[in-house]
KOLDREN-280920 format. One record per residue (C-alpha): z, x, y. Coordinates in steps of 0.2 Angstrom, whole numbers, padded with zeros to 4 digits, always signed. Example, Ala and Ser with C-alpha at 12.3 -4.5 7.8 and 13.67 -1.06 7.14 Angstrom:
2
+0039+0062-0022
+0036+0068-0005
//
This chain:
116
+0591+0106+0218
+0606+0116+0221
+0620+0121+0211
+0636+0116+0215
+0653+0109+0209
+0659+0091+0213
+0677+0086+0215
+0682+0072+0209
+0698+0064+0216
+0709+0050+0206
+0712+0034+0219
+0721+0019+0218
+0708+0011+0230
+0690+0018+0233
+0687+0008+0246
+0704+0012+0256
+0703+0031+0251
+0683+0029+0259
+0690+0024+0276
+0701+0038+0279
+0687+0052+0275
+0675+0043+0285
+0688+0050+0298
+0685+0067+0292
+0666+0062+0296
+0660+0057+0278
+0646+0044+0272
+0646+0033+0258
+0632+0042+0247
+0631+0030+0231
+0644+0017+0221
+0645+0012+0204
+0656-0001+0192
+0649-0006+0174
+0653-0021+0177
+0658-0032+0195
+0679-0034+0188
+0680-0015+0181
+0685+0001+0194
+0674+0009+0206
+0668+0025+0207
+0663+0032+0224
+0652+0047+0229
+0654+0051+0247
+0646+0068+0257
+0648+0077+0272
+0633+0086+0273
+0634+0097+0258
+0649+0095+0255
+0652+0080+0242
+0666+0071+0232
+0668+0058+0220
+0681+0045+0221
+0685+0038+0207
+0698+0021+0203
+0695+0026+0183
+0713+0032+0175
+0705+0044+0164
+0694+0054+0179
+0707+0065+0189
+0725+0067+0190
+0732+0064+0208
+0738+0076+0219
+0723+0085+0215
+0716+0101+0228
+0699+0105+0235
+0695+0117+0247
+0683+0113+0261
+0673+0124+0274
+0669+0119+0289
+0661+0123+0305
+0675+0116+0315
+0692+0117+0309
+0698+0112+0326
+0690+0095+0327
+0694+0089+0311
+0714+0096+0316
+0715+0086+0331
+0706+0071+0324
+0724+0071+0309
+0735+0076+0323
+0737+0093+0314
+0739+0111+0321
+0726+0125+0315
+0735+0140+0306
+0727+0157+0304
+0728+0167+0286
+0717+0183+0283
+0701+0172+0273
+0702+0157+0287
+0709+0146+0301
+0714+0131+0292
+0723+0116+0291
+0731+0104+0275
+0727+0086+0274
+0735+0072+0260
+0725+0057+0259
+0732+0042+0255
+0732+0045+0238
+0741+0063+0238
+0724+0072+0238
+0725+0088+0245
+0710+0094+0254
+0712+0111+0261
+0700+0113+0276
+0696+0130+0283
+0683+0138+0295
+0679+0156+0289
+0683+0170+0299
+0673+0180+0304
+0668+0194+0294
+0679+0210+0295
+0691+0203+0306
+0711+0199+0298
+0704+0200+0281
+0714+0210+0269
//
């Protein structure tokens, strides 16, 4: 296995918050509850890239950030209706999910060039 660190994001309603990253091309990966009445917690992934939602008061505070790389900042910008900005590290947009999330999604620039 490979190391890595897996936000987890605070939502109001798993299932709701699922359908708007299944926009941003996520899966459903796995879903627990302790019992049928109790919240859900939600892991989802976009190919390596994983995050947990979790309805559980106690997990995350909202308005929580993670930043994501990806391959094609453009896609997922016209997908949100966003328009790409360049810094020195990355082209990249900011997304709020619908429960004040913030993913920051950049594509890498490439190596020595605008980097500071």
């Amino acid at each position: 296995m490979t190391e890595q660190i897996i936000p987890i994001f605070r939502v109001a309603d798993a299932e709701a918050a699922f359908s708007w990253y299944a926009r941003l091309g996520f899966e459903r990966d796995f879903e627990h509850r302790f019992e049928p009445e109790l919240p859900l917690y939600l892991g989802i992934r976009r190919g390596d890239v994983r995050l947990h939602l979790s309805e559980h008061l106690g997990d995350a505070k909202p308005g929580s950030l993670a930043y994501v790389w990806v391959d094609d900042v453009d896609a997922v910008a016209s997908e949100f209706g966003m328009t790409v900005h360049a810094e020195p590290w990355a082209r990249e947009i900011q997304l709020r999910d619908p429960d004040g999330n913030r993913l920051r999604i950049g594509q890498p620039v490439p190596e020595g060039v605008g980097s500071c």
